[in-house]
C-alpha positions as CSV (number, residue, x, y, z in Angstrom):
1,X,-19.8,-60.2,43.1
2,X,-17.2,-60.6,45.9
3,X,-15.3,-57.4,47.3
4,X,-12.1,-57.8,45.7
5,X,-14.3,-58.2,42.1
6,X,-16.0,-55.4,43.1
7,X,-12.5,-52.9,43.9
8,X,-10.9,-54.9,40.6
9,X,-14.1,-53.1,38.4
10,X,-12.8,-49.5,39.3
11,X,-9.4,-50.3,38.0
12,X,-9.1,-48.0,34.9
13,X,-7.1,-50.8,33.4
14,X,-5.2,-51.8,30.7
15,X,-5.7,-55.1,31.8
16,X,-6.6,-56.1,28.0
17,X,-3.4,-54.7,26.6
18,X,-2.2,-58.1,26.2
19,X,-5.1,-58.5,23.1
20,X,-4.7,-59.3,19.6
21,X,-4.0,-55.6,18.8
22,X,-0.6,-55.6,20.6
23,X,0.5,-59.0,19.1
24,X,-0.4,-58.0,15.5
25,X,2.9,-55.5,15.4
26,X,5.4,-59.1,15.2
27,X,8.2,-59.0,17.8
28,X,10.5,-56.0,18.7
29,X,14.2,-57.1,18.3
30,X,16.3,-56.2,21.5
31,X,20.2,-55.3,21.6
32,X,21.9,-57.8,23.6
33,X,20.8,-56.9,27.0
34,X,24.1,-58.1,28.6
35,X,26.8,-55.7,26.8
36,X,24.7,-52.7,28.5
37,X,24.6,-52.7,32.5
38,X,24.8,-49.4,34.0
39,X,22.5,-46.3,33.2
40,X,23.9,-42.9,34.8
41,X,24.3,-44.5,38.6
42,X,22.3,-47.4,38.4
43,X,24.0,-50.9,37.7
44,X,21.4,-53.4,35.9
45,X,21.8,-57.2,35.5
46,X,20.6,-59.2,32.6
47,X,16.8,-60.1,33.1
48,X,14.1,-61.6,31.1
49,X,10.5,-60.5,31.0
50,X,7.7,-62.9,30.2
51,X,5.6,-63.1,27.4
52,X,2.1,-62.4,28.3
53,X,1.4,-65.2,25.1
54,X,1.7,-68.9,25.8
55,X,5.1,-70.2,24.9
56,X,6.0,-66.9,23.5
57,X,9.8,-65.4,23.9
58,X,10.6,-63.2,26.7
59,X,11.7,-59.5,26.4
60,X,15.5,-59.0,27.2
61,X,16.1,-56.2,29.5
62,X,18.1,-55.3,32.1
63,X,16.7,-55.3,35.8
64,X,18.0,-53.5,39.0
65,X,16.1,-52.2,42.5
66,X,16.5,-48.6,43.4
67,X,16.0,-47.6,47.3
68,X,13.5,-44.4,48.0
69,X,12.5,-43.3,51.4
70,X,8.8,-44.6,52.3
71,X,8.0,-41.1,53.6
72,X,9.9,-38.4,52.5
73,X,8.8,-36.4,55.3
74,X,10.8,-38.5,58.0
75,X,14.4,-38.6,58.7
76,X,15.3,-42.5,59.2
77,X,12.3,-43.7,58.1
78,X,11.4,-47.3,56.1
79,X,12.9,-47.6,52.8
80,X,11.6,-49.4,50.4
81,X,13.1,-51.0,46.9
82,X,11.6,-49.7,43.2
83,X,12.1,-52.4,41.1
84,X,13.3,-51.3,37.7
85,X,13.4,-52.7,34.2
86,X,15.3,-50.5,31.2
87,X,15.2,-51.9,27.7
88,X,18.2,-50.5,25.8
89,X,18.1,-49.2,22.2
90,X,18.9,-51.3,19.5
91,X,21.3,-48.8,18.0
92,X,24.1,-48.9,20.6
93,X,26.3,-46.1,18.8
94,X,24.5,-43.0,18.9
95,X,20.9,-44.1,21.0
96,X,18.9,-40.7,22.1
97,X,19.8,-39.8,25.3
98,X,15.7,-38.9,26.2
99,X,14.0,-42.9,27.3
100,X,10.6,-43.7,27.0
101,X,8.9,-44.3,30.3
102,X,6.3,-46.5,30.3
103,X,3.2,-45.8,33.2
104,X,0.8,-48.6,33.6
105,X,-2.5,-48.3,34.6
106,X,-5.1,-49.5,36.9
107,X,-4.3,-48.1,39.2
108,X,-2.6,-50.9,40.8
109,X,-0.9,-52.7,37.3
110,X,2.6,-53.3,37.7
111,X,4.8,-51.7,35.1
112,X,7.2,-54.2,34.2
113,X,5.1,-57.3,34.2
114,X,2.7,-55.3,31.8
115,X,5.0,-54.2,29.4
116,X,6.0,-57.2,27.5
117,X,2.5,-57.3,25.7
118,X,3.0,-53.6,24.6
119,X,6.8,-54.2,23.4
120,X,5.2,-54.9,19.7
121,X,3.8,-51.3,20.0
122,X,7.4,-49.8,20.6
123,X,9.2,-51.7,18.1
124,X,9.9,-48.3,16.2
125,X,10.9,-46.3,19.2
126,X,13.2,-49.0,20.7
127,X,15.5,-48.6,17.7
128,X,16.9,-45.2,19.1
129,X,15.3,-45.0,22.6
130,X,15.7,-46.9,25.8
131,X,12.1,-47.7,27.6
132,X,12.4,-47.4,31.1
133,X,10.3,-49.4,33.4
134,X,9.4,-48.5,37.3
135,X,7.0,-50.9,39.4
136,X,4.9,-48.0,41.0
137,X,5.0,-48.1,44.9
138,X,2.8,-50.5,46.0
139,X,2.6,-52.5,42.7
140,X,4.6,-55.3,41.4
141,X,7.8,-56.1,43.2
142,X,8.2,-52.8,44.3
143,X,6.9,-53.4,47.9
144,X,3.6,-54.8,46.7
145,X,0.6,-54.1,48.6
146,X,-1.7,-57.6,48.4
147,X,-4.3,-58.5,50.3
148,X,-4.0,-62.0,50.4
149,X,-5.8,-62.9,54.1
150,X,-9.0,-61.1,53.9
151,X,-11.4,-63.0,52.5
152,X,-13.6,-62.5,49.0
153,X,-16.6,-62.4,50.6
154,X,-20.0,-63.4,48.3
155,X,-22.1,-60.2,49.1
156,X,-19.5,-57.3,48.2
157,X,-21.9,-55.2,46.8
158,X,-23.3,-54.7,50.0
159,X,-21.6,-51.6,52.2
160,X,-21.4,-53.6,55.4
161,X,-19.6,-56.5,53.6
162,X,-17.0,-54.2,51.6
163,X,-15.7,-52.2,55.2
164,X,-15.2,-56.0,56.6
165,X,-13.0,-57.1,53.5
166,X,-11.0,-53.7,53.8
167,X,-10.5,-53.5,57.2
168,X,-8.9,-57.0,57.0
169,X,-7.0,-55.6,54.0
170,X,-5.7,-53.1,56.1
171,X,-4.8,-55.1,59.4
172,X,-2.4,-57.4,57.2
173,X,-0.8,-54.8,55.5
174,X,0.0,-52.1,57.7
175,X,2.6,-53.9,59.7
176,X,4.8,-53.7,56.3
177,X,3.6,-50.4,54.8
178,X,2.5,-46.9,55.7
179,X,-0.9,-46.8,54.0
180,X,-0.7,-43.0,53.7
181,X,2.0,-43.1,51.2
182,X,1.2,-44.9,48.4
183,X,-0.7,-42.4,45.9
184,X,0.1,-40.8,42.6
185,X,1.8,-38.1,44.3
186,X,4.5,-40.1,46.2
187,X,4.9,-42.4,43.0
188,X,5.8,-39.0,41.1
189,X,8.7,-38.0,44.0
190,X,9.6,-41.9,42.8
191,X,9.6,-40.7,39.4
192,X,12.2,-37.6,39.4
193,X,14.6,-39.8,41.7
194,X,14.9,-42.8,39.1
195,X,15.4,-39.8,36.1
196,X,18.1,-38.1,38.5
197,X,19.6,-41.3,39.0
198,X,19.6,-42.0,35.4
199,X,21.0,-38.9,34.1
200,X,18.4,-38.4,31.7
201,X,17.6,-34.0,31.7
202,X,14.9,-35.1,30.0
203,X,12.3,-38.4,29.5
204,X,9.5,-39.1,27.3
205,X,6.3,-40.2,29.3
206,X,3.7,-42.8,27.8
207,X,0.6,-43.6,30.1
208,X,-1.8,-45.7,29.4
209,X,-5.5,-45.2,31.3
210,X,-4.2,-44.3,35.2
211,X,-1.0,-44.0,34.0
212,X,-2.4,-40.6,32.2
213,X,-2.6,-39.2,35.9
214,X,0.9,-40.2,36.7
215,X,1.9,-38.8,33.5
216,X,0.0,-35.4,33.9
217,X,0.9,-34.9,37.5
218,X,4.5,-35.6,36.7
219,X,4.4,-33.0,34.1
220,X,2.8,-30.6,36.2
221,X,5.2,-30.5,38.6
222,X,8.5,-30.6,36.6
223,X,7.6,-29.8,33.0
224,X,11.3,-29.0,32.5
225,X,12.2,-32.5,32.7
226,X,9.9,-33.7,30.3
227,X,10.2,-34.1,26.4
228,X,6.9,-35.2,25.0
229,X,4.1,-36.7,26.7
230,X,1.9,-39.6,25.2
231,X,-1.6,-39.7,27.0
232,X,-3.6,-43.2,26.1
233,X,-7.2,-43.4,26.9
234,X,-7.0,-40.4,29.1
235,X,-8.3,-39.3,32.6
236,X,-8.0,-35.4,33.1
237,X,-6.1,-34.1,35.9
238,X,-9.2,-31.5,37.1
239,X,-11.4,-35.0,37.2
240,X,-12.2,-37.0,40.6
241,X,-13.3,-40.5,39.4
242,X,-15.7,-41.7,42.0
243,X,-18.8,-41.7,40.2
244,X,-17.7,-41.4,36.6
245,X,-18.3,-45.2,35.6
246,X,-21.9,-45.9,35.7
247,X,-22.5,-43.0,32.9
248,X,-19.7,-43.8,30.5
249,X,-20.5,-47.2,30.2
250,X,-24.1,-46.8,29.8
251,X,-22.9,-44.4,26.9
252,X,-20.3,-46.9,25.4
253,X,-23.1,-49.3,25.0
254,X,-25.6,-47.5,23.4
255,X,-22.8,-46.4,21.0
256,X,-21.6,-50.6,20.2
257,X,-25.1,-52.0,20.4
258,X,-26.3,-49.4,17.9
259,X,-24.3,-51.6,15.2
260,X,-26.4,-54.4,15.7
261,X,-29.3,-52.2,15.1
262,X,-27.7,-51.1,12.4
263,X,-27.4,-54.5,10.9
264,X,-30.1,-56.7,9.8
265,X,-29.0,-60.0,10.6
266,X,-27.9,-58.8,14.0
267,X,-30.6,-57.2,14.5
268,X,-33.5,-60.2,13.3
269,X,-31.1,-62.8,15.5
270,X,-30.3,-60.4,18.7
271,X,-33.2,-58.2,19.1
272,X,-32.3,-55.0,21.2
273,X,-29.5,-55.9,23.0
274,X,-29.4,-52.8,25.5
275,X,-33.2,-53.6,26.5
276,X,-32.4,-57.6,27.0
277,X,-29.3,-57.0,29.1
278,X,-31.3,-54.9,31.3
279,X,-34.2,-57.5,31.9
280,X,-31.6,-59.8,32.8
281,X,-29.9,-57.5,35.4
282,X,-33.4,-57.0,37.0
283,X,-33.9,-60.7,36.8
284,X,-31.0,-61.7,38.4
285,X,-31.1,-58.7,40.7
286,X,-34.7,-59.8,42.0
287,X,-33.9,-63.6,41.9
288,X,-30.2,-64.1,41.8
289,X,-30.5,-68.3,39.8
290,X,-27.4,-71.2,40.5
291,X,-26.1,-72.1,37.3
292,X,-23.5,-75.0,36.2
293,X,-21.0,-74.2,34.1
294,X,-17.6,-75.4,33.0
295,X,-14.2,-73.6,35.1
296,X,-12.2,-72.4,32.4
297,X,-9.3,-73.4,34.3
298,X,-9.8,-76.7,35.4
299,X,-12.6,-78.0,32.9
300,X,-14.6,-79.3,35.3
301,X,-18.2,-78.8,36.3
302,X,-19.4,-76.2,38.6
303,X,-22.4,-74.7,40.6
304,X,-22.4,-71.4,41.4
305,X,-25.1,-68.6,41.9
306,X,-25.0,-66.6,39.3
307,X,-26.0,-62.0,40.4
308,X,-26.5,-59.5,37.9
309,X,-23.3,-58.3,39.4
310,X,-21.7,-61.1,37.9
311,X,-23.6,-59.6,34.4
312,X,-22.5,-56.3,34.7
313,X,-18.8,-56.9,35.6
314,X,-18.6,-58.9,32.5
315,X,-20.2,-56.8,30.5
316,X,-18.3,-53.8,31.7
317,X,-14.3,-55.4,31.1
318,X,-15.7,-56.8,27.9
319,X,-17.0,-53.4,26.5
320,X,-13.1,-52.2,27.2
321,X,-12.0,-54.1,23.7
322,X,-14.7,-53.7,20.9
323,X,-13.0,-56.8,19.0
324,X,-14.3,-59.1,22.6
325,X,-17.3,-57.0,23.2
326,X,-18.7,-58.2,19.5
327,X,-19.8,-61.2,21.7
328,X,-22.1,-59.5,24.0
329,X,-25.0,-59.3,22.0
330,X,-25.2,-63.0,21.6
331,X,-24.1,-63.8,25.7
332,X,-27.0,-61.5,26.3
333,X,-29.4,-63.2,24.2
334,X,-28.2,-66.5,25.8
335,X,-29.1,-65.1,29.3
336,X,-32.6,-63.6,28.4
337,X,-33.4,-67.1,27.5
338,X,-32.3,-68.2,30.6
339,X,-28.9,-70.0,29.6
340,X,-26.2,-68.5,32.0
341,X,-23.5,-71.4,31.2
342,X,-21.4,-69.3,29.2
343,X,-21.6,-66.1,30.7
344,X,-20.4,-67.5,34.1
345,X,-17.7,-69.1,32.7
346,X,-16.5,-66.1,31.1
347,X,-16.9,-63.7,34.1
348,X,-15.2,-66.0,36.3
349,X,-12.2,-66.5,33.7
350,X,-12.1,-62.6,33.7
351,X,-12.1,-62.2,37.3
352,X,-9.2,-64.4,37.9
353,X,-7.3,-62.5,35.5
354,X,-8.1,-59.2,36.9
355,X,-7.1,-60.0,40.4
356,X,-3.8,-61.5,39.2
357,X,-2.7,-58.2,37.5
358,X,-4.1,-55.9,40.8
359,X,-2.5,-54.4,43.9
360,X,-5.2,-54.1,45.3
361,X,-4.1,-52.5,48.6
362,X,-1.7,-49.6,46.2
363,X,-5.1,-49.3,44.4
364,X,-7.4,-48.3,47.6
365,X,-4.4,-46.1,48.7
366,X,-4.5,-44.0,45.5
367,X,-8.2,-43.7,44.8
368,X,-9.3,-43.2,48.3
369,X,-6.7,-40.2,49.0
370,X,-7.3,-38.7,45.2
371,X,-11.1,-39.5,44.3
372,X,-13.3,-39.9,47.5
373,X,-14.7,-36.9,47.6
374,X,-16.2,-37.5,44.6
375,X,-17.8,-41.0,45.6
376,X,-21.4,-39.4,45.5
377,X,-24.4,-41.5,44.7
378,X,-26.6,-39.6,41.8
379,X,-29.8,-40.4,41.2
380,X,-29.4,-40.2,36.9
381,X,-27.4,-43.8,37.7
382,X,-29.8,-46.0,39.5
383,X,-30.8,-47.6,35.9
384,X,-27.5,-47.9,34.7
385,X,-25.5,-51.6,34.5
386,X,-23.3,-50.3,37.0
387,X,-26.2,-48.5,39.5
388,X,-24.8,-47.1,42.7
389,X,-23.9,-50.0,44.4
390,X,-20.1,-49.7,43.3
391,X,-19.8,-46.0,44.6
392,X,-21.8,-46.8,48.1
393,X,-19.1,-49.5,48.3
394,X,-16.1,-47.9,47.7
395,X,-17.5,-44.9,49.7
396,X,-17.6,-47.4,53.0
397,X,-14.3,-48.8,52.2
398,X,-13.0,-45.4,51.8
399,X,-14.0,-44.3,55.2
400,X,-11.7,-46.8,57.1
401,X,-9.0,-46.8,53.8
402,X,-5.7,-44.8,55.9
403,X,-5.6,-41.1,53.3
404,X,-2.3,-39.3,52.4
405,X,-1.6,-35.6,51.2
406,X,-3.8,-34.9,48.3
407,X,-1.8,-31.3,47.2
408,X,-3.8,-28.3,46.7
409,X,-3.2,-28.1,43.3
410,X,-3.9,-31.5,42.2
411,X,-6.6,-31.0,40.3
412,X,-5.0,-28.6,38.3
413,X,-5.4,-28.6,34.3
414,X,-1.8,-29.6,32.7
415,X,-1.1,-26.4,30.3
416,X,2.1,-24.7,29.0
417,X,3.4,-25.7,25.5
418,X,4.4,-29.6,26.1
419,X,4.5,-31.5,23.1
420,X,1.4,-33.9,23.8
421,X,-0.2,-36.8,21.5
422,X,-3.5,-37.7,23.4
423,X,-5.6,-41.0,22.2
424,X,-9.0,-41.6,22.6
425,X,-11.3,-44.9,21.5
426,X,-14.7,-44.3,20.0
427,X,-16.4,-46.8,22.5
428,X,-14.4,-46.4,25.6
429,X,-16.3,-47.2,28.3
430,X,-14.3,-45.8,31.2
431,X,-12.4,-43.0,29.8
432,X,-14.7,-41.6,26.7
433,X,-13.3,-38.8,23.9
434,X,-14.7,-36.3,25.4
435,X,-11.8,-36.4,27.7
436,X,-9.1,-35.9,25.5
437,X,-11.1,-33.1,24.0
438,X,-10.7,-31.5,27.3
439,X,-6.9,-32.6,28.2
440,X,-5.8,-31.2,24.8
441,X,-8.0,-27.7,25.0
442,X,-5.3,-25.8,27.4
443,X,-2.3,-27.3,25.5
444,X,-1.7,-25.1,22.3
445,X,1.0,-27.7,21.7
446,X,-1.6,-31.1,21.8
447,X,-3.0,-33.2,19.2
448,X,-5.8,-35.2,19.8
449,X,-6.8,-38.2,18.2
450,X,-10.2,-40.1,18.4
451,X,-10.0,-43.6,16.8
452,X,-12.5,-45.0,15.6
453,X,-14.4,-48.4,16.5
454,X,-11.9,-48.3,19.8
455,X,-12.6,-48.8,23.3
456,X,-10.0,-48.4,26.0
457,X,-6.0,-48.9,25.2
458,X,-6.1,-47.3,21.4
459,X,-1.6,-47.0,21.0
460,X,-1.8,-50.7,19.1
461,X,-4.7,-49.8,16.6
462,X,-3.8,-50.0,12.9
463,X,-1.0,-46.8,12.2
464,X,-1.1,-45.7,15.5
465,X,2.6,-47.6,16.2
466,X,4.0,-45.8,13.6
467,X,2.7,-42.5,14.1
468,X,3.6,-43.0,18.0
469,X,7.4,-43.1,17.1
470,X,7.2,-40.6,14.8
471,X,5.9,-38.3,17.3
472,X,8.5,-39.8,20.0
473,X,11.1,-38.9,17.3
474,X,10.3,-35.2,16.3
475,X,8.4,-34.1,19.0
476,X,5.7,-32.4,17.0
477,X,2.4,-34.0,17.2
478,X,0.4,-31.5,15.2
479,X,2.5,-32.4,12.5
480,X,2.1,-36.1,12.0
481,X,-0.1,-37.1,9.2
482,X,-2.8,-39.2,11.0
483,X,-4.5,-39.8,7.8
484,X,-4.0,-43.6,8.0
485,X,-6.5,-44.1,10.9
486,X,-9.2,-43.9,8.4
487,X,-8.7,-47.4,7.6
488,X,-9.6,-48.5,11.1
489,X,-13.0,-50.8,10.8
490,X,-15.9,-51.5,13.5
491,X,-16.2,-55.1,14.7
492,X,-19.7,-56.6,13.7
493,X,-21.3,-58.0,16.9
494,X,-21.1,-61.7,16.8
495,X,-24.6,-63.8,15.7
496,X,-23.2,-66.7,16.9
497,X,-19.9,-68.0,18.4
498,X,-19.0,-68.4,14.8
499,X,-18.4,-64.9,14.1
500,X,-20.8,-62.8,12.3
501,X,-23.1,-63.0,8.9
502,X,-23.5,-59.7,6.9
């Protein structure tokens, strides 16, 4: 696995938002962006966003940059430009005057590139709200922070190899950027100034996986400013995230392969597929094999050496979206026999993907001041997918990665009586129920809801549109009648590329 795969397999993404579930809701119908160009101070232009489909329409919007100080603690100091997208209501006479903000995840996902394949999801609200859109620091066009000179080095699961990538990382971009100043808590000071510049008293938050933090921190620290808070596949405020991933995925795996247990067919056809995939990480982790396989991109032939790091990073984005990870059983089988082909081509496709929707450097700058002190090897993960190697990694990067002000209160629980909708996936890998169980236990004013079959990114299953703008509507989330998720299904795992056989 190269470095930059390696940093892009921490990202608590919503890089799969742009799945079938999103698509399913049918196209949101936009007001005609050019009749509405100013928003309290700010003066917007007519902009389009792309479609994350092929050949699909763009999303009208409006687009402007706002100016914030690089380091607030400096008079005089390096500005740099938020770049902002607001989608205006469809009902122009009498919209709300509380938007949506949208918070993407990653961290490192840029806001208003993401947003376009989660537009279906907000066709409801976008009839009386306006969705605001801010790049984060660091992400986006909003003073990006990409490393594109260091190299992707071929052993970056090795310590040694991951502080060389960095280090390069961080001699092309501090010339442009104060490394120190581009976390969670700087990106909230961001925050306020955009709603102050807005004239909005009050704003709606919706994260999505990172963009929970953001939300939650935001909260925290000016709760009267906020209306209602939607928390997606949640992280909890009091949690570092170091060493959280080897566990939960190990856990979201058991849970999905137990359906193929669970079925005959899958079962006769797939064996175990828990105990196969790890004989192929030892495998490959003892005798790494070159394979040939067919670039997704090009169609052309290649030979590469396939790792089990190569395995496990597939394995790991795949498990984020149950309806993909049906497939694993039968990849896996295919590798335990020895035939990598398909596998490799996959992991590869994925791993372009995933470094096209990363700032990477934004990413170190936020995990590395908020969650290094938890980057602790534990001995309960050496026989996980994962292992240890990604936290000895990050740990080395860490120690050269520049740090900014981590408050003393960070960690802090969100309480008080916010109206609070938080989503959890049965089979999310990175960010598991139990979390939302624990967000929504110190906020009398919380509902949490666990859907079923789901991995990570749960706002585009079934109802769950629906009973999103009704809570964005009456701001009562213990009052919505959730009763409508029980028709969500499980995916059968896949006994052949055909689908699957009952």
């Amino acid at each position: 696995m190269t470095t930059r795969t390696l940093m892009l397999a921490l990202a608590i993404s919503a890089t799969l938002l742009a799945g079938c579930k999103q698509q399913a809701a049918g196209s949101p119908a936009t007001v005609d962006a050019a009749r509405l160009r100013s928003l309290g101070n700010l003066q917007f232009k007519p902009c389009s966003l792309p479609s994350p489909l092929p050949n699909g329409e763009p999303l009208e919007a409006q687009c402007t940059t706002f100016a914030v100080p690089e380091d607030r603690s400096r008079q005089g100091g390096r500005k740099i430009d938020l770049n902002i997208a607001w989608i205006p209501p469809r009902n122009t006479s009498d919209p709300a005057a509380d938007p949506v903000f949208f918070l993407a995840g990653g961290p490192g996902q840029a806001a208003v590139a993401t947003f376009p394949a989660m537009a279906p999801v907000f066709k409801d609200v976008m009839k009386d709200r306006g969705v605001v859109l801010v790049d984060q620091r660091g992400t986006g066009k909003s003073h990006p922070l990409n490393c594109k000179s260091a190299g992707s080095e071929k052993n970056g699961s090795d310590p040694a190899a991951a502080r060389a990538w960095i280090e390069a990382c961080i001699a092309e971009l501090s010339p442009k950027a104060d490394l120190r100043r581009y976390t969670t808590t700087d990106a909230v000071s961001d925050l306020e100034a955009v709603r102050k510049a807005i004239g909005a008293d009050r704003i709606n938050l919706m994260g999505v996986s990172y963009g929970t933090r953001m939300a939650q921190q935001y909260a925290l620290r000016h709760p009267q400013h906020v209306r209602t808070v939607t928390l997606d596949s949640p992280v909890p405020n009091t949690l570092g995230l170091g060493n959280i991933f080897a566990g939960n995925l190990d856990s979201a795996l058991q849970a999905q392969f137990a359906l193929c247990k669970e079925s005959p067919t899958c079962k006769q056809r797939m064996g175990d597929p828990r105990a196969e995939l790890q004989s192929v990480l030892a495998r490959l982790r003892a005798n790494p094999v070159p394979v040939t396989y067919r670039d997704g991109s090009t169609g052309e032939e290649v030979t590469e050496t396939i790792t089990a790091d190569h395995v496990a990073g597939l394995v790991r984005m795949y498990a984020y979206m149950p309806a993909v990870g049906a497939l694993l059983p039968q990849l896996i089988r295919e590798a335990s026999q020895g035939r990598y082909a398909n596998l490799m081509a996959l992991a590869k496709m994925m791993q372009g993907d995933l470094e096209e929707s990363m700032s990477m450097g934004m990413q170190m700058s936020v995990i590395c001041t908020e969650d290094a002190d938890s980057m602790v090897v534990r001995a309960e993960d050496a026989d996980t997918v994962l292992g240890n190697r990604m936290v000895e990694s990050m740990a080395s990067m860490c120690q050269a990665w520049p740090k900014g002000d981590k408050p003393a209160d960070f960690n802090t629980a969100l309480e008080g009586d916010l109206p609070v909708l938080v989503l959890t996936g049965e089979f999310d890998p990175v960010t598991p129920p139990k979390y939302g169980e624990e967000i929504a236990k110190s906020l009398p004013k919380s509902r949490w809801l666990d859907l079923k079959g789901q991995g990570h990114s749960v706002l585009g299953a079934g109802c769950m549109p629906k009973l999103f703008a009704q809570f964005i509507e009456k701001a009562d989330a213990r009052a919505l009648d959730a009763k409508c998720l029980d028709k969500l299904a499980y995916v059968p795992p896949f006994t052949s590329y055909n689908g699957w056989e009952p």
